[in-house]
C-alpha positions in Angstrom: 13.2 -29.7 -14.6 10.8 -32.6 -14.4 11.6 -36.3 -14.9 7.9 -37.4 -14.5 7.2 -40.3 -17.4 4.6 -38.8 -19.9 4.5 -40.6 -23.4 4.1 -39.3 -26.8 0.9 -41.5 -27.3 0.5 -41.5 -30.6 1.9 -40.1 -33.2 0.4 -39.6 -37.0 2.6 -38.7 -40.0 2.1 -38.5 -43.4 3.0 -37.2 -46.6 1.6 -33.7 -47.8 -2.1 -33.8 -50.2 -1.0 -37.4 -50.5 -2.4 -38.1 -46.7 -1.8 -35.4 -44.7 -4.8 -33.3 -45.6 -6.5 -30.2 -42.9 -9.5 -32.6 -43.1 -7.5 -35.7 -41.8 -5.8 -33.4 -39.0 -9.2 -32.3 -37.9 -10.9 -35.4 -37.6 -8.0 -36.5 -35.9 -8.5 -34.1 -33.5 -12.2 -34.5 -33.2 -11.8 -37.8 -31.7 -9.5 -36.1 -28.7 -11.2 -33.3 -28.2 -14.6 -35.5 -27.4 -13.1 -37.4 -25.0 -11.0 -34.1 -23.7 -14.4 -32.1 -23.5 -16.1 -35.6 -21.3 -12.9 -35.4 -18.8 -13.0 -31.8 -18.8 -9.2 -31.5 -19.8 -7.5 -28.8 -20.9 -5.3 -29.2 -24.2 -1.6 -27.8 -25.1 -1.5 -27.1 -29.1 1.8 -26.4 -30.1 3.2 -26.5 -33.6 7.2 -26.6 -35.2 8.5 -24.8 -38.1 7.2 -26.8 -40.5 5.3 -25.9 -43.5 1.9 -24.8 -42.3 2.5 -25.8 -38.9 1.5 -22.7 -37.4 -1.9 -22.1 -39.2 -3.0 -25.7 -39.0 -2.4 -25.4 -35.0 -4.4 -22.2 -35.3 -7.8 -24.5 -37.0 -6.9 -27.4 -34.4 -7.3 -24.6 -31.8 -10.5 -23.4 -32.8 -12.2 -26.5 -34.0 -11.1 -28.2 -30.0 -12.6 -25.5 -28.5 -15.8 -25.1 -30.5 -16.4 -29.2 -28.6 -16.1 -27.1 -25.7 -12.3 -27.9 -24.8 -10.0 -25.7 -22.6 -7.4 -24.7 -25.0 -3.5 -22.9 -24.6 -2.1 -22.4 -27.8 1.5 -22.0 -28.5 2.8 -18.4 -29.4 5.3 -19.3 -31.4 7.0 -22.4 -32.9 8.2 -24.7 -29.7 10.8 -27.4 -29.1 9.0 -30.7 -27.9 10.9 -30.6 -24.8 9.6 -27.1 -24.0 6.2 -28.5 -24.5 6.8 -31.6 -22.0 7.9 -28.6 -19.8 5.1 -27.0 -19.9 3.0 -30.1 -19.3 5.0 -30.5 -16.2 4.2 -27.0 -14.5 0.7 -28.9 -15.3 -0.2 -25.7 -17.7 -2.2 -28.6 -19.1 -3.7 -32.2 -19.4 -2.2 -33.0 -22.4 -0.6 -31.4 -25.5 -1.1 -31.9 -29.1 1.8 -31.3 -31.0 2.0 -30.2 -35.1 4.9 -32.1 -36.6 6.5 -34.4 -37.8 9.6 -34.1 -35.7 12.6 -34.4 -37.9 10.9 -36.5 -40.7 11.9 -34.7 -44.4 10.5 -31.8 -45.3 7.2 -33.2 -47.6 6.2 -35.1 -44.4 3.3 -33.9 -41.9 2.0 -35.0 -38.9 0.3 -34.5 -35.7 1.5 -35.8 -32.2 -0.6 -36.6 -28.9 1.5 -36.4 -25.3 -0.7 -37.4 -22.4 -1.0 -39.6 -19.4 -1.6 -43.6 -20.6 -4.7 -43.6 -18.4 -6.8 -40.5 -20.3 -7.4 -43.1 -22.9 -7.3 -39.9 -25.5 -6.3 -41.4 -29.2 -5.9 -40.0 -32.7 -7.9 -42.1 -34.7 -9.8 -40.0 -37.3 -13.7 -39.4 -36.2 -16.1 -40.6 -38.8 -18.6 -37.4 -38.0 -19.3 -34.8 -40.0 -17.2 -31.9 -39.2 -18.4 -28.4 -39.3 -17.5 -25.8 -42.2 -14.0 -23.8 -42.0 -12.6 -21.0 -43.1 -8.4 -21.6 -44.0 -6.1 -19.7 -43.3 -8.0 -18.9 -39.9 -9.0 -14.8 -40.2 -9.2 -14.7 -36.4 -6.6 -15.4 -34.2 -7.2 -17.0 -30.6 -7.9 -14.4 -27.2 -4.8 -14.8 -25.7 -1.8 -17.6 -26.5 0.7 -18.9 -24.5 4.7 -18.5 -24.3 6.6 -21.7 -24.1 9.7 -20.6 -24.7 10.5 -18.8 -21.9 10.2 -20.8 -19.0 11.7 -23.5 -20.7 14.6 -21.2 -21.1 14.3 -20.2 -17.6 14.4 -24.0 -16.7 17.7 -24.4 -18.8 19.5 -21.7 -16.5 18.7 -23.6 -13.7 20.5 -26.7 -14.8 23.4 -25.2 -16.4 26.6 -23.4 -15.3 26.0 -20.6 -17.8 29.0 -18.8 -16.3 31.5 -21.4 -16.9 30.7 -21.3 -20.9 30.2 -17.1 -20.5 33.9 -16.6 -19.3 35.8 -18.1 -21.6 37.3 -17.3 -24.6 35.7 -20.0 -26.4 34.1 -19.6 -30.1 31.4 -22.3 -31.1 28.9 -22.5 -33.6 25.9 -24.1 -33.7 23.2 -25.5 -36.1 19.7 -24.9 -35.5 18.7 -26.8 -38.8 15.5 -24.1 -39.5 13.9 -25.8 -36.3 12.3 -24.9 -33.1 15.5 -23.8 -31.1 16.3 -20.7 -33.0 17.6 -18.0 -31.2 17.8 -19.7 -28.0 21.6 -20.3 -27.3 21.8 -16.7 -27.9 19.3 -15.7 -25.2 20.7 -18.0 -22.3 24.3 -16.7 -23.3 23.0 -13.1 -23.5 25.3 -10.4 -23.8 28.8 -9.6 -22.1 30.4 -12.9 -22.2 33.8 -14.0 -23.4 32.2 -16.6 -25.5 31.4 -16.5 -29.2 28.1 -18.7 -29.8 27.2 -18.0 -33.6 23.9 -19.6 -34.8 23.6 -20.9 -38.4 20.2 -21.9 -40.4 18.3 -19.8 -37.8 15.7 -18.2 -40.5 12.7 -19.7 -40.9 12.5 -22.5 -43.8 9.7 -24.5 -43.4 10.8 -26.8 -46.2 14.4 -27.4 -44.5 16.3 -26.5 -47.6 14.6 -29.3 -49.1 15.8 -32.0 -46.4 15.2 -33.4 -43.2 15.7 -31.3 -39.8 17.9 -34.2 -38.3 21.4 -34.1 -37.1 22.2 -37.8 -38.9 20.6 -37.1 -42.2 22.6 -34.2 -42.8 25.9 -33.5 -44.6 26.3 -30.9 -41.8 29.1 -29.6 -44.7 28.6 -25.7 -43.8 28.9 -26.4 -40.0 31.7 -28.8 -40.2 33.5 -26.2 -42.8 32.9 -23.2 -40.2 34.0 -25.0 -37.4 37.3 -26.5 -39.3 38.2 -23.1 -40.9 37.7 -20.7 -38.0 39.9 -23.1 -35.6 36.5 -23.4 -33.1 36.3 -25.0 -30.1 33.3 -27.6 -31.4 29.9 -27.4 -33.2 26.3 -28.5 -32.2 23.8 -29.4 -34.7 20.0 -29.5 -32.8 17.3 -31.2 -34.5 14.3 -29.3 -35.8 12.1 -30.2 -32.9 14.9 -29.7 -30.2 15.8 -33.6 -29.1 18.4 -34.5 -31.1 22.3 -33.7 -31.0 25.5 -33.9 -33.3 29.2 -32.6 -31.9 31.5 -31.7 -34.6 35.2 -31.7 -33.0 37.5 -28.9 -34.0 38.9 -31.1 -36.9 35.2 -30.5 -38.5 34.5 -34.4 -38.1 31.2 -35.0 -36.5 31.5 -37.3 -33.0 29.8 -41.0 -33.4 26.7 -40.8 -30.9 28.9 -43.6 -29.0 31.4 -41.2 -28.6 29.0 -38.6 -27.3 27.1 -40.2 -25.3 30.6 -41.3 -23.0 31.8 -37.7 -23.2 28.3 -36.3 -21.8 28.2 -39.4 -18.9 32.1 -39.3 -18.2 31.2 -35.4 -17.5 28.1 -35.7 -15.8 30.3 -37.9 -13.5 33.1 -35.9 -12.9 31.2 -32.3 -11.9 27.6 -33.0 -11.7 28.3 -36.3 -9.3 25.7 -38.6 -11.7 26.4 -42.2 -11.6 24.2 -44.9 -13.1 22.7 -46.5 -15.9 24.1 -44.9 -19.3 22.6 -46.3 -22.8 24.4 -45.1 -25.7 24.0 -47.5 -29.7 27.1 -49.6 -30.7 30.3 -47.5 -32.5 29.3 -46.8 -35.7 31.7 -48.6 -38.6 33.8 -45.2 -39.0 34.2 -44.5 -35.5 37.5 -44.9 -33.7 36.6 -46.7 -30.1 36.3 -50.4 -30.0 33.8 -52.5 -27.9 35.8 -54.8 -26.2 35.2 -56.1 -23.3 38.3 -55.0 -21.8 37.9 -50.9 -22.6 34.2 -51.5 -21.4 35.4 -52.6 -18.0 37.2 -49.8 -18.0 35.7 -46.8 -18.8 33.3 -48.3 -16.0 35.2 -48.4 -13.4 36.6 -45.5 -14.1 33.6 -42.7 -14.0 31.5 -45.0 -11.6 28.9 -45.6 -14.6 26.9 -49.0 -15.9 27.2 -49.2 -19.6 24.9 -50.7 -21.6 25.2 -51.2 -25.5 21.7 -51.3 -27.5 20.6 -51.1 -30.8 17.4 -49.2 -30.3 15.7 -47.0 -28.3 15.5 -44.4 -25.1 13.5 -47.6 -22.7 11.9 -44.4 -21.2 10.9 -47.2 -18.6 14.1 -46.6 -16.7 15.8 -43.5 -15.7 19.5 -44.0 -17.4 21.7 -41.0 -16.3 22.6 -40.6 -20.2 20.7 -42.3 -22.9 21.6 -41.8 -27.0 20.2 -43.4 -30.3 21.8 -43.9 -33.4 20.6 -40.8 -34.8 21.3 -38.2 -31.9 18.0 -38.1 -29.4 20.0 -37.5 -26.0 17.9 -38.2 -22.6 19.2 -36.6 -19.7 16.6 -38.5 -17.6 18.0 -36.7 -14.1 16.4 -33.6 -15.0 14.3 -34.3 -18.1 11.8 -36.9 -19.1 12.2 -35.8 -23.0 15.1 -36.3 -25.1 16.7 -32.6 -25.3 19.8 -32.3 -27.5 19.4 -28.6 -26.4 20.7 -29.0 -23.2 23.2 -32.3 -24.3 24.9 -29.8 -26.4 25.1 -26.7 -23.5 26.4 -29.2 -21.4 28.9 -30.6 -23.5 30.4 -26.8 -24.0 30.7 -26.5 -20.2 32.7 -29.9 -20.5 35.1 -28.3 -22.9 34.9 -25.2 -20.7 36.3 -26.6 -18.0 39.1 -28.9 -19.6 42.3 -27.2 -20.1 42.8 -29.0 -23.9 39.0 -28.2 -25.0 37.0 -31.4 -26.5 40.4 -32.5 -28.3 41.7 -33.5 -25.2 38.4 -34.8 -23.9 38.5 -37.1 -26.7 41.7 -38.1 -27.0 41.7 -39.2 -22.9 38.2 -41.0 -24.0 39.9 -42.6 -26.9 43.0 -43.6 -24.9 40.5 -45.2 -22.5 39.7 -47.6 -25.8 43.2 -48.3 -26.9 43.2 -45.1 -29.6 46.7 -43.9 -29.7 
């Protein structure tokens, strides 16, 4: 996996028929594809699970290459670090992306990821824009598969076997989003492992919420996870960057706490020392920052903590980087947030530990002065 620097550009989000109208997307889009068409650029359109996603990436598709644009459209709904992927096997210029991310459910948007340089923006074109028939009646020649390699590029990175062998039961919550279906695939069949997938079907109103790890009770994966005696829950965001870890005891881990756990692993298997951003302890959680535990924890995995309020600073390459609300960068081998692979790689952690993520959190919390 890539850890080449592309930014989300620009990003447009607003509520539906208040603001976010098909004619606001398409002009929008007018304005890239003209400069697209000048540069002769080809252009990614890939769209979420959100309500009309898919059909408004379908008029996108057709309007961009009507300005004579080189277009790949999605084939199916597609986690936005698939899409970076696919950006980095240079399948295209640049992407545009249909979402909102994990924004509530009455909330829109549309999403440019390109290089700085292209000078590509999505301010709405004053032209005229050309009649169009919605829904779309025909669908594009061909379409393109971003799921799979972006799978494939998963099984590359991750010790698959170690999870497969084990006796281990987890569940995980795909919150209606973009990574349905896809723990099951890179588990497969066979294995001693028990990965059960919850809010998999498609609801593109996300039971009336918001497809994001931290504004969500969580209640029916911390309730499965507490009453079947699991080994730990994931809940993914809806567009694939975002984690949550609920521990055995069905509470869910402060993004603190995670973000330690994922670097004090990364450390001890995978050899990856450096820089490791994670947000201050929330009030609830049990580990302190003192100066003292910070030293620590330091010295002991080999790490450089920093403590910051907000943001990924996608300027530097941290070997771990968390936000308040879940977005995990794994900058070593991706230059997108992917709670995806956080959360595969925290069940080979509890694979490998004799005492499962209990006693990875209890030698974290010791670490801290948590008896």
């Amino acid at each position: 996996m890539s850890v080449y620097r592309r930014p989300l550009l620009q990003a447009w989000e607003a509520a539906y028929t208040a603001e976010l109208t098909l004619d606001q997307l398409r002009r929008r889009t007018a304005t890239v594809g003209a400069a697209l068409a000048a540069q002769q650029i080809r252009c990614l359109i890939a769209f979420d699970t959100r309500f009309l996603a898919n059909l408004f990436a379908q008029t996108l598709a057709q309007d961009l290459t009507a300005q004579g644009v080189s277009v790949l459209l999605a084939d199916a709904p597609a986690p936005l670090p698939a899409i970076h992927h696919a950006l980095d096997r240079k399948q295209a210029g640049c992407a545009l992306y249909v979402s909102a991310r994990n924004q509530p459910y009455y909330i829109g948007g549309l999403i440019l990821i390109g290089d700085e340089k292209s000078g590509l923006s999505l301010d709405p074109s004053p032209d005229p824009l050309p009649p169009v028939i919605f829904p779309p009646t025909t669908l594009p020649e061909s379409t393109v598969d971003l799921r799979t390699p972006y799978l494939e590029a998963l099984r590359n990175v991750l010790d698959l076997e170690t999870i497969r062998r084990l006796p281990m039961t987890f569940f995980v919550d795909v919150m209606a989003g973009t990574t349905a279906g896809m723990v099951s695939a890179l588990l497969g069949e066979g294995g001693q492992t028990r990965a059960i997938e919850i809010n998999r079907d498609p609801d593109p109103l996300f039971a009336r919420g918001a497809p994001q790890p931290f504004a969500a009770s969580l209640n029916r994966l911390r309730k499965l996870v507490r009453e079947s005696d699991s080994h730990l829950g994931l809940a993914i965001s809806g567009d694939g960057t975002a984690l949550a870890v609920v521990d055995p005891a069905g509470e869910v881990l402060d993004p603190f706490e995670t973000g330690l756990l994922l670097a004090g692993y990364l450390a001890a298997h995978h050899r990856q020392r450096g820089l490791v951003i994670v947000p201050s302890p929330a009030a609830h959680s049990p580990l302190q920052v003192l100066p003292k535990y910070l030293t620590a924890w330091q010295e002991a995995t080999g790490h450089r903590l920093e403590i910051l309020q907000n943001g990924l600073y996608s300027e530097r390459q941290p070997v771990v980087a968390m936000t308040a609300t879940g977005e995990v960068l794994l900058s070593r081998w991706s230059a997108c947030p992917d709670g995806l692979l956080a959360g595969l790689l925290m069940c080979e952690a509890v694979a490998r530990s004799n005492g499962g993520l209990r006693a990875l959190c209890a030698a974290l919390r010791s670490q801290f002065g948590v008896s």
